[in-house]
C-alpha positions as CSV (number, residue, x, y, z in Angstrom):
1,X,-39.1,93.5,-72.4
2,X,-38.4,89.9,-73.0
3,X,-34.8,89.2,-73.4
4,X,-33.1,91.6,-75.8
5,X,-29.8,93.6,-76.7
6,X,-29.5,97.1,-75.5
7,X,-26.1,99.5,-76.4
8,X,-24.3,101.3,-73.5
9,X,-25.5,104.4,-75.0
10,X,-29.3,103.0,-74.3
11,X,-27.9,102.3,-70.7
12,X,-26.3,105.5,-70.2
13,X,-29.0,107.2,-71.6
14,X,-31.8,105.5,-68.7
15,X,-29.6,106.0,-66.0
16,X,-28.9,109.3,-66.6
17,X,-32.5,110.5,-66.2
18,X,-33.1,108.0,-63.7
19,X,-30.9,109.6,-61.6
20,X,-32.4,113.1,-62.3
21,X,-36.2,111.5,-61.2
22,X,-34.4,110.5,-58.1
23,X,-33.7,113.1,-55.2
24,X,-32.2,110.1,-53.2
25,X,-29.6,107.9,-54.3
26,X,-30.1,104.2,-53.1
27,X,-29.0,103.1,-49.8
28,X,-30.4,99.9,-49.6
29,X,-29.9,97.2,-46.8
30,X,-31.0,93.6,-47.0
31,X,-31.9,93.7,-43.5
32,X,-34.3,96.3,-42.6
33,X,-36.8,95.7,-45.1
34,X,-40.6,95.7,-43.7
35,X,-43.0,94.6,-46.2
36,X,-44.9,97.7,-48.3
37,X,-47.2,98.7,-51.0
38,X,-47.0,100.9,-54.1
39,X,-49.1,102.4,-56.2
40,X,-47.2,103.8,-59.1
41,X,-47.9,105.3,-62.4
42,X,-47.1,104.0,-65.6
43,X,-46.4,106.8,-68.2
44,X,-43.3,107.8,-69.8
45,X,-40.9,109.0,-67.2
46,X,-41.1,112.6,-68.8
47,X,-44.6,112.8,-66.9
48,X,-45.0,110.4,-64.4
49,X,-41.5,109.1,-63.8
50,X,-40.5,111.7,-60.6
51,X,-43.9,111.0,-59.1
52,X,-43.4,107.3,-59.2
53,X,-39.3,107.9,-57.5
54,X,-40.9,109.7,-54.8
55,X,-42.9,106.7,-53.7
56,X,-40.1,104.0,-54.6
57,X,-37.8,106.4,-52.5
58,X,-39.4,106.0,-49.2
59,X,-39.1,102.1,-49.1
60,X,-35.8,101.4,-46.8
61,X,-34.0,98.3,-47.5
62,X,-34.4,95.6,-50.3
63,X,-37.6,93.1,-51.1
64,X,-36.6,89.4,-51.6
65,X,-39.7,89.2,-53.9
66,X,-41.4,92.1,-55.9
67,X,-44.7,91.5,-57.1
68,X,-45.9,94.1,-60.0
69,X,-49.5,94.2,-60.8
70,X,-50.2,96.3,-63.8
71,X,-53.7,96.2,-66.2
72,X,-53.7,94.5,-69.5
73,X,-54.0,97.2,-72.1
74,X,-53.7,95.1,-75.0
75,X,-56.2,92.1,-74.4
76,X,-53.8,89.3,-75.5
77,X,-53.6,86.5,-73.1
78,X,-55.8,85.6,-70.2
79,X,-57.5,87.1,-67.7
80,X,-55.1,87.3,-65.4
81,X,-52.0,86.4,-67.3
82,X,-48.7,85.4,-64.8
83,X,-45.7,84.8,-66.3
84,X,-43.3,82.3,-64.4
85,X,-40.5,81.7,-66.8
86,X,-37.5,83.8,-68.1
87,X,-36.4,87.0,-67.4
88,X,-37.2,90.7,-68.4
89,X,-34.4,92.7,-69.8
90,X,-33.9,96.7,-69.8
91,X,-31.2,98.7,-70.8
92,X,-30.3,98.2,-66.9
93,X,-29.8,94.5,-67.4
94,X,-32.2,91.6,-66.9
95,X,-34.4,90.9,-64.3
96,X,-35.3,87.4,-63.6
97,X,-38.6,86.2,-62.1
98,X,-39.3,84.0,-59.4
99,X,-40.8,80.9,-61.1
100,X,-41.7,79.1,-57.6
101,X,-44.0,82.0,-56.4
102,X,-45.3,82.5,-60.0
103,X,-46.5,78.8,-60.0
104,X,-47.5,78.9,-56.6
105,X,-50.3,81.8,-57.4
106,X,-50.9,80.4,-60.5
107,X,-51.7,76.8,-58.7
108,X,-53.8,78.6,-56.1
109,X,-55.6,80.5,-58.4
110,X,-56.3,77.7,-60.8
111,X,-55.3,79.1,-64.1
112,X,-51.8,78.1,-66.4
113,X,-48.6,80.5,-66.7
114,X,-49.3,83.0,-69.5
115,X,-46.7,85.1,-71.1
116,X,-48.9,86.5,-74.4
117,X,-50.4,89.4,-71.7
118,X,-46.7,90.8,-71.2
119,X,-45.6,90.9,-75.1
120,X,-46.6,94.5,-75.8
121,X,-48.1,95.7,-72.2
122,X,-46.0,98.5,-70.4
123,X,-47.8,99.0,-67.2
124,X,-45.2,96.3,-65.8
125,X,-42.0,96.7,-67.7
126,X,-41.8,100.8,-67.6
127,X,-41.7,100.5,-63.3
128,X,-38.6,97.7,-63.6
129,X,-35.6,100.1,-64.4
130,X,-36.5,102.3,-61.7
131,X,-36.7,99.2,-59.7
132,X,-33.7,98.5,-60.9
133,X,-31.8,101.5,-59.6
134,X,-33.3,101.9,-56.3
135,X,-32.6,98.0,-55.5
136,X,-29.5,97.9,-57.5
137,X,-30.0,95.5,-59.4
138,X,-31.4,92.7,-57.1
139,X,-34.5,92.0,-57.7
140,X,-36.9,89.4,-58.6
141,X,-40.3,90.1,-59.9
142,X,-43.8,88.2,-60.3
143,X,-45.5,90.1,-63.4
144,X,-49.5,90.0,-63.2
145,X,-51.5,91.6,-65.9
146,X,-55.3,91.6,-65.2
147,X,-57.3,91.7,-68.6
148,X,-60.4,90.6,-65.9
149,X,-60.7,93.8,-63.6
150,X,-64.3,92.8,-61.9
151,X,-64.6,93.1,-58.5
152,X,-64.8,89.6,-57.8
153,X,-61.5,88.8,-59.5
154,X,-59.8,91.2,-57.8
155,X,-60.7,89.9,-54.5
156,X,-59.8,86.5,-55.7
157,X,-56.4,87.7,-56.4
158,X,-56.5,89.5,-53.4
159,X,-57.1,87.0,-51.4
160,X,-54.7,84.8,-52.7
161,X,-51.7,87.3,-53.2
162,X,-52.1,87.6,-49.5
163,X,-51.5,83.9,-48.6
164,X,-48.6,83.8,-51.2
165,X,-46.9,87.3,-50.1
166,X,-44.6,87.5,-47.4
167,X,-43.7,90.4,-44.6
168,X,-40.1,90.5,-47.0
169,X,-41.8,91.1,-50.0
170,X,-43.2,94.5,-52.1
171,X,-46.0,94.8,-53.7
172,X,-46.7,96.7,-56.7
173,X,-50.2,98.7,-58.2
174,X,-49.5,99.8,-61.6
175,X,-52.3,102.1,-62.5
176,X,-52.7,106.0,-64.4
177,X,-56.1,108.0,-62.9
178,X,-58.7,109.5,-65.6
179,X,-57.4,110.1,-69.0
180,X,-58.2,112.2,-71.7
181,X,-60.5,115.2,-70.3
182,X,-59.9,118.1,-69.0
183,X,-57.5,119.5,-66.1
184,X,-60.5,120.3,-63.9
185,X,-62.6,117.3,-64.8
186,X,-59.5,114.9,-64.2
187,X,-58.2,116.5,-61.0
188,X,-61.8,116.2,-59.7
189,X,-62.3,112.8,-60.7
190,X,-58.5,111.8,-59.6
191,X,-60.1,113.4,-55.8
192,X,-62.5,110.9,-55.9
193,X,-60.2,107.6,-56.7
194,X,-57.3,109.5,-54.0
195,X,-59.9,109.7,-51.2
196,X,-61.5,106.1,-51.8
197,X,-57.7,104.5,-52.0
198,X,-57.0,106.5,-48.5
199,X,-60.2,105.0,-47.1
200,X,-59.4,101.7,-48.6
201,X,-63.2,101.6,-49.2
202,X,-63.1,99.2,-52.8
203,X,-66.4,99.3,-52.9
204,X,-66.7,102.9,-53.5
205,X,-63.7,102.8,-56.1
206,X,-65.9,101.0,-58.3
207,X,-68.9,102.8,-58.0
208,X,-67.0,105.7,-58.7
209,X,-65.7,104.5,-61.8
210,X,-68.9,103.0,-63.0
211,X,-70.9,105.7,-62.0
212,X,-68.5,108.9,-62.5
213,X,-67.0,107.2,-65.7
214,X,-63.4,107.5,-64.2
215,X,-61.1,106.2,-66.5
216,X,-58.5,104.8,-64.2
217,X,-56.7,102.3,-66.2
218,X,-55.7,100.0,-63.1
219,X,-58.8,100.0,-60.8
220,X,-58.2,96.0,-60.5
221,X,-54.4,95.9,-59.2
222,X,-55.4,99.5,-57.3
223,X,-58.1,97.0,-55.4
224,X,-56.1,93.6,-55.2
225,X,-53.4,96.1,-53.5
226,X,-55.9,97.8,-51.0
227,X,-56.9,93.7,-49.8
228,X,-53.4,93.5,-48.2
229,X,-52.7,93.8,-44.4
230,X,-51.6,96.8,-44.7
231,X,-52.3,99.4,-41.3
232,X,-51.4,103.1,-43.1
233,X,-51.8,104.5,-46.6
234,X,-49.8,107.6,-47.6
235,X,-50.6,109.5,-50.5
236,X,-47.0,110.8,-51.5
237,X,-47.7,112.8,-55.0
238,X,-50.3,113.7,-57.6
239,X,-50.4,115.4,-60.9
240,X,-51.1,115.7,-64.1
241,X,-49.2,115.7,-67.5
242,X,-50.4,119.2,-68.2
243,X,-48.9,120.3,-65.8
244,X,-46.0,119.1,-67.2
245,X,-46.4,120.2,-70.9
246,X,-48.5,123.1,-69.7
247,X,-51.5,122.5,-71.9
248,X,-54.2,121.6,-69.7
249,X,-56.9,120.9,-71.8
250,X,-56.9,117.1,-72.4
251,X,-54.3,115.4,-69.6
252,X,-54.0,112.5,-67.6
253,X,-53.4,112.4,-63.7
254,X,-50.7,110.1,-62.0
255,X,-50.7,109.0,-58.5
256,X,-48.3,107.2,-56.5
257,X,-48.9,106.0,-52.7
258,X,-47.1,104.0,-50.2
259,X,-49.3,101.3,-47.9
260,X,-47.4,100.1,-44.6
């Protein structure tokens, strides 16, 4: 994650089944960017990593700023733990972050730069080479790991992330549906999440994951996402990983979604 040695094997390696999740390759132009919003999973590409390409396909043109939102897993760091210094490194090369907008947010939102969130936490790092090779290589993130995913810290975010954003920036969810139960059970709790995210209705997300015990992973970044002015939601794909490894009876479901 942080900054490390990789071989050209490891490189060739990524981009190799990068370029199989793909069914577009990258035709990116600085000037036709119009600002969007992701929701992508976080698995290993095996399972999730062609759902997430067919969301990070349909956004035309290149983000000057790229904003990743991901839950914290482990529980080291902070709440909400921003890291403003330094840059992330993948087998893909390194990937710097934008330490002006990172201290702006963290300013705004009162709290200090926190990097001990992002040590061991994938739900950021496993979206950057993907990233990486739709945007080829220019990119500049703002990492957020929420530890706190309450409603009202979510809406503070929320809130925030929208003064600090701009119309030439993306925005990224990083979240996984229900985990762990059955096919049946997860798709019809991953209905539940899918039709609250489309209605953009937050405070039926949480009720549905208090109530129906969903375990969505990233119901906090999902919510700070759906605060954005954005007009039109598209849910692009959905599955599971059994039906990947054909073995359907404990499985997780992936979603990924574009908001415009």
């Amino acid at each position: 994650m942080l900054q490390e040695d990789f071989t050209q094997a490891q490189k060739k390696e990524l981009l190799s089944l990068i370029e199989f999740l793909f069914e577009k390759k990258p035709k990116s132009n600085k000037n036709d960017y119009q600002k969007r919003g992701l929701i992508l999973p976080h698995a290993g590409y095996v399972y999730s990593g062609k759902i997430a390409a067919r969301a990070i396909e349909k956004v035309k043109g290149k983000p000057k700023n790229i904003y990743i939102i991901g839950p914290n897993h482990t529980g080291l760091g902070e709440d909400i733990s921003i890291m403003d210094k330094s840059e992330w490194a993948t087998p893909l090369g390194n990937v710097p972050i934008n330490k002006t907008k990172a201290d702006e947010l963290c300013n705004l939102l009162g709290i200090e730069p926190d990097y001990k969130a992002h040590l061991s936490e994938h739900s950021i790092e496993v979206q950057l080479p993907l990233l990486q090779y739709w945007f080829e290589q220019d990119i500049r993130i703002i990492p957020i790991a929420m530890k706190d995913q309450s409603k009202h810290t979510a809406k503070t975010l929320g809130e925030i992330l929208e003064q600090v954003s701009s119309k030439e920036d993306l925005i990224i969810a990083s979240t996984d549906l229900n985990h762990y139960e059955s096919q049946k059970t997860t798709v019809e709790k991953d209905e539940l999440i899918i039709e609250d995210i489309k209605n953009r209705d937050i405070e039926k997300l949480y009720e549905h994951i208090m109530k129906e015990r969903i375990s969505m992973c990233g119901y906090g970044p999902t919510s700070v996402l759906l605060q954005q002015n954005f007009n039109k939601i598209e849910i692009v794909s959905h599955s599971t990983s059994g039906e990947t490894l054909d073995e359907y009876e404990t499985v997780v479901g992936y979603l990924s979604a574009v908001l415009e």
